[in-house]
C-alpha positions, -999 to +999 in steps of 0.1 A: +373-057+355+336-050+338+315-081+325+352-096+317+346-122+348+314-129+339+324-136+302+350-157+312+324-178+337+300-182+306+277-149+301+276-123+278+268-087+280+233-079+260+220-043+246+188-036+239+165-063+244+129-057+244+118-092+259+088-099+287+098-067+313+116-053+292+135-019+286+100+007+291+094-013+328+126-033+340+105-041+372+087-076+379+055-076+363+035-103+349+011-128+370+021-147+391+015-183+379+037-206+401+058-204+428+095-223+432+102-222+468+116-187+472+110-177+430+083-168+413+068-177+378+055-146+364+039-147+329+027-118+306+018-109+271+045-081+260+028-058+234+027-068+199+037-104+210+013-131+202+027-155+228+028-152+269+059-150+281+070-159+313+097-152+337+113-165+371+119-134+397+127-128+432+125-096+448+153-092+478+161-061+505+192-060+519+191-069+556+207-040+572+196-014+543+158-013+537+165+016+509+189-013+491+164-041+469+168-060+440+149-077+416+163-105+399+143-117+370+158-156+354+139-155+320+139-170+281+144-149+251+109-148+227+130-168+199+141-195+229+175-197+223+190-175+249+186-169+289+188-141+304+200-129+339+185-098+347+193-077+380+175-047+385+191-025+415+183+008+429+194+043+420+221+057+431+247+030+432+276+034+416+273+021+382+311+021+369+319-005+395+290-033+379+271-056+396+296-087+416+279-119+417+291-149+440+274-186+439+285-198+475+319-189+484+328-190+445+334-156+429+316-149+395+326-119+382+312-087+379+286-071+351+279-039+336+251-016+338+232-010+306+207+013+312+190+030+339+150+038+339+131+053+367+128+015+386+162+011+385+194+003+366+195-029+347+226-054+344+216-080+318+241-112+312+231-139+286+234-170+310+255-198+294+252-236+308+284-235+337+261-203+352+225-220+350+245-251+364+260-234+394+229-220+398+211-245+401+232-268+422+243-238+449+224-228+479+228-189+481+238-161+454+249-130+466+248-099+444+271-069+450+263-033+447+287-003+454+277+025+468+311+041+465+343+024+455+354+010+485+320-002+498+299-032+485+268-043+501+262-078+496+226-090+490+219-124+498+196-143+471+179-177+482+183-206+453+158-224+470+135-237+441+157-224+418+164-256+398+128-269+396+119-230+387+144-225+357+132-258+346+097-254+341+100-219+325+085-225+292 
């Protein structure tokens, strides 16, 4: 299955970008600048960079697994033509199985891990208009880990401010 689903629903796999929390600290960094309803607008200057760049993020728990967070970082490349869905999830999942993501009821697909630091392990998908469009128009995402083949935990992720969020990134 891989990032095939996610392909197919409009994103790409991407290696090796170096953009605002990038590969030497996948984590949410940056000041916070604004906040959409449950998101965060978090700006920084990356090293070397001669512009801020800014990114929307939202850290989550799982409910019944306090050990089990996410942070999901919505953010621009530095040249401004891509966006980028990052998911940054815990050690020790089971990376073979990817990352699931559903917008409502609707399935997405699954992604790939690329990389794992010491935060985390990073799924990155380029997001392409159908993604950005469901979400922005859908209520709740929920992103799957595995912590073995047979068990996913589904995190629920608010898309409350969302829309107004992605919009404003600059």
């Amino acid at each position: 299955m891989g990032a095939s689903q996610w392909v197919r629903h409009g994103a790409a796999v991407v290696l090796g970008l170096t953009t605002l929390l990038g590969a030497s600290n996948a984590g949410a960094q940056g000041m916070v600048k604004n906040t959409f309803g449950d998101w965060q607008m978090r700006c920084e200057t990356p090293a070397g960079a001669t512009a801020e760049q800014c990114a929307l993020v939202q850290n989550v728990v799982a409910e019944d697994r306090p050990n089990v967070t996410l942070v999901i970082i919505m953010l621009k490349t530095a040249d401004g033509k891509s966006r980028l869905l990052r998911v940054v999830a815990p050690l020790g999942i089971l990376l073979p199985s990817g990352l699931g993501l559903k917008i409502d009821q609707t399935d997405i697909g699954r992604a790939g891990f690329v990389r794992c630091l010491a935060s985390g392990c990073v799924a990155e998908v380029v997001m392409e208009e159908n993604l950005i469009n469901q979400m922005k128009t859908g209520q709740q995402a929920t992103f799957i880990v595995f912590q073995t083949p047979e068990e996913g935990i589904g995190i629920p992720v608010s898309l409350n401010g969302f829309s107004a969020g992605f919009d404003a990134l600059p």
